[in-house]
Structures are given as C-alpha cells and as structure tokens.
C-alpha positions as CSV (number, residue, x, y, z in Angstrom):
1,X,10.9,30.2,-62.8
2,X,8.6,33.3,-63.6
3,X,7.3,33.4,-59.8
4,X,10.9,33.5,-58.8
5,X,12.1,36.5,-60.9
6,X,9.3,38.1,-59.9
7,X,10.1,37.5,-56.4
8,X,13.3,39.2,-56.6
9,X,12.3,41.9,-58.6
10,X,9.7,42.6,-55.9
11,X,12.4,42.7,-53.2
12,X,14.9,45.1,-55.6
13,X,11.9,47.6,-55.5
14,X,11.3,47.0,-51.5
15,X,14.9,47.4,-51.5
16,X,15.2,50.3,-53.8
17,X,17.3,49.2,-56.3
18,X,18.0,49.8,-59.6
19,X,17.3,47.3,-62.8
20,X,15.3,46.0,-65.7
21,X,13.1,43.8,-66.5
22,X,13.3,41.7,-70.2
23,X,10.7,39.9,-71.4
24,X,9.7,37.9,-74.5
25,X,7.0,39.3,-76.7
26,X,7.3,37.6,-79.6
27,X,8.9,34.4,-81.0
28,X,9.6,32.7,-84.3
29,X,10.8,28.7,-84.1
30,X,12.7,27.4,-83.8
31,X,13.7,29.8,-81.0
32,X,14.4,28.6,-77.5
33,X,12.6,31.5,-75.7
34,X,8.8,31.5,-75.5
35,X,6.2,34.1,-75.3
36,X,6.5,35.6,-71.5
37,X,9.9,34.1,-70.9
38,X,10.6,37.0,-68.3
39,X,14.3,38.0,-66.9
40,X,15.4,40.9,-64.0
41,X,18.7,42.5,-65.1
42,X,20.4,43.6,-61.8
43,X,23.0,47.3,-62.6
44,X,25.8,44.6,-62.0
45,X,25.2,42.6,-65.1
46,X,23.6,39.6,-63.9
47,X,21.0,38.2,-65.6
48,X,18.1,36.1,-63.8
49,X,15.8,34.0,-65.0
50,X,15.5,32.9,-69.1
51,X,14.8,34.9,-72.5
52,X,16.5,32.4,-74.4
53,X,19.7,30.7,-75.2
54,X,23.2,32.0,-74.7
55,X,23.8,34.0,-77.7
56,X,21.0,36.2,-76.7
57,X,22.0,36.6,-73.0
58,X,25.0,39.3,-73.1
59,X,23.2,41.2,-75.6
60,X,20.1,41.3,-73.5
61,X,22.4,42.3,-70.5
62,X,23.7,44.9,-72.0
63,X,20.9,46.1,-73.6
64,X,19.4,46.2,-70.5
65,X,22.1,48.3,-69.2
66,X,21.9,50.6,-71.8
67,X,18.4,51.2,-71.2
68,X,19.1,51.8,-67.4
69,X,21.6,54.4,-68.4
70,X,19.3,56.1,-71.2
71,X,16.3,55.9,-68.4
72,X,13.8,54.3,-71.6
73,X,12.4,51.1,-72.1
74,X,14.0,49.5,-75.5
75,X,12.6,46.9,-77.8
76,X,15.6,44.6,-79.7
77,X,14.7,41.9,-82.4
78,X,17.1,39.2,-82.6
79,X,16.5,37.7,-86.6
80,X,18.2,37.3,-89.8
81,X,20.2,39.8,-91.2
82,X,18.7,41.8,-93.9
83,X,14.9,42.1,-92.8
84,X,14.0,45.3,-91.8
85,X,12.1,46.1,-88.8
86,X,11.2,49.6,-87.6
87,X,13.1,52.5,-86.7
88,X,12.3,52.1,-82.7
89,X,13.7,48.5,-82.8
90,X,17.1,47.7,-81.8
91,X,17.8,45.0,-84.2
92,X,20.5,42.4,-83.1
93,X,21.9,39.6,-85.3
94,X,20.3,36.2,-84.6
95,X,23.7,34.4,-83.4
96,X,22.1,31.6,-82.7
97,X,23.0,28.4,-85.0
98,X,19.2,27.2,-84.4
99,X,17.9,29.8,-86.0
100,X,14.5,31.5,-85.6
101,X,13.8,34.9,-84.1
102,X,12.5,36.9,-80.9
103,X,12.0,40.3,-79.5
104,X,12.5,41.2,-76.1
105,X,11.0,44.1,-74.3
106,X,13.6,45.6,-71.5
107,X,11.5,48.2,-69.2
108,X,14.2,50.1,-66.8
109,X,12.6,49.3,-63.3
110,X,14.3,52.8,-60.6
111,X,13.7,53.6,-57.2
112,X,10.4,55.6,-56.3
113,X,11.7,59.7,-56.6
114,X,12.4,60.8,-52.7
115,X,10.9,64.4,-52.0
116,X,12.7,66.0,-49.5
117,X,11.5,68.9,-47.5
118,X,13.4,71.3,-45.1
119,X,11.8,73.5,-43.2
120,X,8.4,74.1,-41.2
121,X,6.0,75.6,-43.4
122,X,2.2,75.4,-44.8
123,X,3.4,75.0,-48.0
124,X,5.9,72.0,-46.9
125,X,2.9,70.4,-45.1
126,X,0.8,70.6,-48.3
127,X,3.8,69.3,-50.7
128,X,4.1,66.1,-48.1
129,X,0.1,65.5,-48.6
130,X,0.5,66.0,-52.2
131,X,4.0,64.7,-52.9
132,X,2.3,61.5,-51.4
133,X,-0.6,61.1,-53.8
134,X,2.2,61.6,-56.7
135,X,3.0,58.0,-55.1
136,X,6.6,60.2,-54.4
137,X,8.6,58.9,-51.0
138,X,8.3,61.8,-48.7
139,X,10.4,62.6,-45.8
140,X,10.4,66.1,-44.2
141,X,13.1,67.2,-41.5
142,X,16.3,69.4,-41.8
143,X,19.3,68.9,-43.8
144,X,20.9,66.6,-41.6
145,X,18.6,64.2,-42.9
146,X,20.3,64.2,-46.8
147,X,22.9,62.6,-45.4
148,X,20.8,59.3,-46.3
149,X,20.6,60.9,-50.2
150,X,24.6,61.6,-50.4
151,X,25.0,58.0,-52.0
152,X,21.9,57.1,-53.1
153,X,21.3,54.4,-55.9
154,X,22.2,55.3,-59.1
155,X,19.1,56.0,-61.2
156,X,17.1,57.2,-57.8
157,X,15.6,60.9,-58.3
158,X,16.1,63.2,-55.0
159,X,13.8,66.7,-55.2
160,X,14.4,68.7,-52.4
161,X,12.5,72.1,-51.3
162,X,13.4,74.6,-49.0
163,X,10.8,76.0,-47.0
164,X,12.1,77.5,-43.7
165,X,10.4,81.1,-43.7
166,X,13.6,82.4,-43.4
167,X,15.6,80.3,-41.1
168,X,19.0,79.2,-42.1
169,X,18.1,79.3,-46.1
170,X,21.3,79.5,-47.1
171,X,22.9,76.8,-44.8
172,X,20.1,74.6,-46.1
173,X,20.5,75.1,-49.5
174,X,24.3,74.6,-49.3
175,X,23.8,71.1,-48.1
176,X,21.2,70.2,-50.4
177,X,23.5,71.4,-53.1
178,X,26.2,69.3,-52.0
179,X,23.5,65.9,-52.3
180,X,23.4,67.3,-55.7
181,X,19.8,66.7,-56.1
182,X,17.8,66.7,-59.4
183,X,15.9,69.5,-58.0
184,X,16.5,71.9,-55.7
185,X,13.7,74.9,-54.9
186,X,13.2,77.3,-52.1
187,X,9.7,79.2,-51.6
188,X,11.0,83.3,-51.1
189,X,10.3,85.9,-52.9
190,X,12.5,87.4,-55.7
191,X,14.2,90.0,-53.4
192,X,15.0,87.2,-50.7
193,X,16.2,84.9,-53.4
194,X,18.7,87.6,-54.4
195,X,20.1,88.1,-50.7
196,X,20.0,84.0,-50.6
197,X,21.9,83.8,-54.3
198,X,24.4,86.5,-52.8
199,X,25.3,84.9,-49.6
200,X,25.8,81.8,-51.0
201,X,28.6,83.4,-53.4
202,X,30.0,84.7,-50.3
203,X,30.3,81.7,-48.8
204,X,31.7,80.3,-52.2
205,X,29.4,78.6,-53.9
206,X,30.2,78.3,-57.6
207,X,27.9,80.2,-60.1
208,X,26.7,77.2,-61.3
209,X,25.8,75.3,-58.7
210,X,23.7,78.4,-57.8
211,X,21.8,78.7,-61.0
212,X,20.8,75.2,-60.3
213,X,18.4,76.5,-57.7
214,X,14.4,76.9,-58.5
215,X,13.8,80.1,-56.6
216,X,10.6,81.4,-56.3
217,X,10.3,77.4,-56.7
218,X,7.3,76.9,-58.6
219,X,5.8,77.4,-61.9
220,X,3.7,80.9,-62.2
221,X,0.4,79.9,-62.1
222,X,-1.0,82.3,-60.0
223,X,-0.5,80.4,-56.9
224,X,-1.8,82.0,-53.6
225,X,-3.1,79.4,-51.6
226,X,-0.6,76.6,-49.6
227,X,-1.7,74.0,-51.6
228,X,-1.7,75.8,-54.6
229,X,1.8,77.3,-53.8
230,X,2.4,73.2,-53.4
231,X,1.3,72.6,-56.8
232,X,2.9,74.7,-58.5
233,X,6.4,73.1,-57.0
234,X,5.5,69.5,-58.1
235,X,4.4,70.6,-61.6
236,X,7.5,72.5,-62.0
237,X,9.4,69.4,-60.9
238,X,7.3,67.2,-63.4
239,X,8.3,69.7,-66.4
240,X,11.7,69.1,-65.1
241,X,12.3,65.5,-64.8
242,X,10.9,65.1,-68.4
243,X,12.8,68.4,-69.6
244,X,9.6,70.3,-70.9
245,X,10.1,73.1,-72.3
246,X,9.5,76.4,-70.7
247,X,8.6,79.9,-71.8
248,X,9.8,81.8,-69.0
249,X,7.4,84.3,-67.5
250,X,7.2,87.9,-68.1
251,X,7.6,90.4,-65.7
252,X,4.3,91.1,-63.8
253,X,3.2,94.8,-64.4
254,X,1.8,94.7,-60.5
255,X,4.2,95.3,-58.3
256,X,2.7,93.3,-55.4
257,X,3.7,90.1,-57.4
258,X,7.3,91.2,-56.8
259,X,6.6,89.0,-53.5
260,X,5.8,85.8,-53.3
261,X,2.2,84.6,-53.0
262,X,0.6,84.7,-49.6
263,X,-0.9,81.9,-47.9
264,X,-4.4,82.3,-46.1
265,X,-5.8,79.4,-44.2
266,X,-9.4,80.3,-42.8
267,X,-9.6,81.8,-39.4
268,X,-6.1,83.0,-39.8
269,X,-4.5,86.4,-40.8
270,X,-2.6,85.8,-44.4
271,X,1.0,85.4,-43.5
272,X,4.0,84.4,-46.2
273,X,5.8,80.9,-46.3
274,X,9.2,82.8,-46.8
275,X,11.0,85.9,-45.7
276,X,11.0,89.2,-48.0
C-alpha cells in the first residue's frame, strides 16, 4: 500500500501537481491506523491510501485541504474530548465508536517555483545558473513563453525578471503582469524605471498592478558584479515568498548609485544590464 501512494505522489510531483501528504505519527489502541500509515490528498479531495478508519477520512481531507490553501504543514490529534494538547495541534473529536487516538501529520507537497527570465542579459545568464542551484525550474526566452504560466496549477510559484537592456521593457512587463506572477522585477536603473512605470500608465496599466513591480529588482546589497546583481534578485525573491520584513533603503548620498550597478566581466569594458 505504502509503495503505491508513494508511487503516485512521485508522479503528482513529475507531473507538477498540487497535494498533501498525511501520515500517522502516533497511535493509541485501539486505533485502526498504525504508526507510518501514509495517505496523498490530491486538491480534488480524494484521499489515497489509509490513516485510519472512516470517521477520520473527511477530516483528514479536509484538513489536508486546508493546509494546501494555508501553504503550512498542520498536525491534528484525533482523541477524547477534554485532554488538552498543545496550541499547534489541531485537535479533532475521536468519532470513532472503537475508541483510541492518533495524530496525523499533513505536509502540503507544491510544484517546484518556475523562474522566468526575459531578456538577453549577463545578469539573466547568472540568475539561470543560480536560479538552478536554488533547485528553482528555469526557463529563459521572451514573453511569449508565459503563455505556459497563464493557468498554472494552483499553489505553483511563477518569479519572473526582466532583463532586456532596454528592449521592449514595457511590452514585457505588461505580459508578465497579466500571468500575474508572485514576482515580477526588471534590472534598470531608477530613472529608467520611472520612464518604464510611466509608459505603462499610458498604456493603462492600473496603479496597482504597477506598484507590484521590483524595479531596480534586487535587494541593495551593493551589488556590482552579474552574479552579484543575480543574487541580489533571488534573495529579494526569498524575503518575498516568506514576506520578511524590509527596511527600505535610504537614499545613497553618491550620486553615481542613482544608476544601477555595472557589470564588468574580465577582458571586457564595464557595460550596464539595463538602459538609463
């Protein structure tokens, strides 16, 4: 039973689908599920595999489901009324007329995050090497290719960064908006990204769809380099995702860091990855 669930939840993740996983982590008798008793939850409701009787099942589905919405694991205890278990346990009636307990662990299984990246630029090639190690699924191209994005699985993070070096930023980054990705960043510097934030009004983009946009993308680090440049995208999309807080920067007394940072690759002359 166990090599079969975890068959299929090893062709949801080739698959890149959403769901959980429930398994049994502890037991009282005379309960019906064991120790390891392990169960894939699939977004649609169906449960497969066993964690115990029927009066545990549609709890543990929609547990599960709760989890995938809340994007947490979860831990319920099915007992007795009236024992008191700790304040990160969801604690469930036991139903059951045989009595007993158990507690099921539900980990929310979701899609590997896709990094998206438009444009020809150093800094893209050095996000695709490092998005990579971050075990992210990069794809690089132009935005014809979020068409694949536009109705992705629920629960299936999309990060897309514009790097064209001034080509076509804004008709990029009016198609990435419209994927509605969970981040969207452009590398130019602050007087391009004014001109970009402009023309996209123009065009009639709401205000808030705008303000979505990371632009400079990147956390101020003092980037300078491609890779460092790179970085400083990924860790911004990092704080992000878990919704760290920021202090926002303050204004650089040097007016060269008006501009975005240059990129110097040995041999070369130092030229920008974005249009001032």
């Amino acid at each position: 039973m166990k090599t079969a669930v975890l068959s299929l939840a090893s062709s949801l993740v080739a698959e890149q689908k959403t769901f959980a996983i429930a398994t049994v982590v502890r037991r009282e008798a005379p309960s019906s599920a064991h120790l390891g008793d392990t169960a894939v939850v699939t977004r649609d409701g169906t449960l497969h595999g066993f964690i115990g009787g029927s009066c545990t099942r549609a709890t543990v589905i929609e547990q599960a489901l709760a989890a995938l919405a809340a994007g947490e694991p979860r831990l319920i205890s099915f007992r007795d009324e009236g024992r008191d278990r700790a304040d990160d346990i969801v604690s469930v009636p036991m139903s059951c007329h045989s009595g007993g307990s158990v507690e099921i662990y539900i980990d929310p299984v979701f899609p590997v995050p896709h990094l998206l990246l438009l444009g020809s630029s150093p800094v893209n090639e050095a996000l695709a090497r490092l998005g990579e190690a971050m075990g992210l699924s990069v794809r690089s191209g132009d935005a014809g290719g979020l068409s694949d994005h536009a109705e992705r699985e629920p629960g299936t993070k999309l990060y897309v960064l514009v790097a064209t070096m001034g080509e076509s930023d804004e008709e990029a980054l009016a198609a990435a908006l419209a994927a509605r990705p969970d981040y969207l960043g452009v590398i130019a510097s602050r007087r391009r990204m004014e001109e970009i934030r402009a023309r996209l009004a123009a065009r009639g983009v709401a205000d808030e769809e705008i303000a979505t946009i990371h632009g400079p993308a990147g956390l101020d680090i003092g980037a300078t380099r491609a890779e460092e440049i790179a970085l400083s995208v990924l860790a911004e999309i990092v704080a992000d995702h878990h919704r760290a807080p920021q202090r926002d920067p303050e204004p650089h007394a040097d007016a060269e860091h008006e501009e975005p940072a240059t990129v110097t690759e040995p041999g070369a002359s130092p030229h920008c990855g974005c249009e001032s």
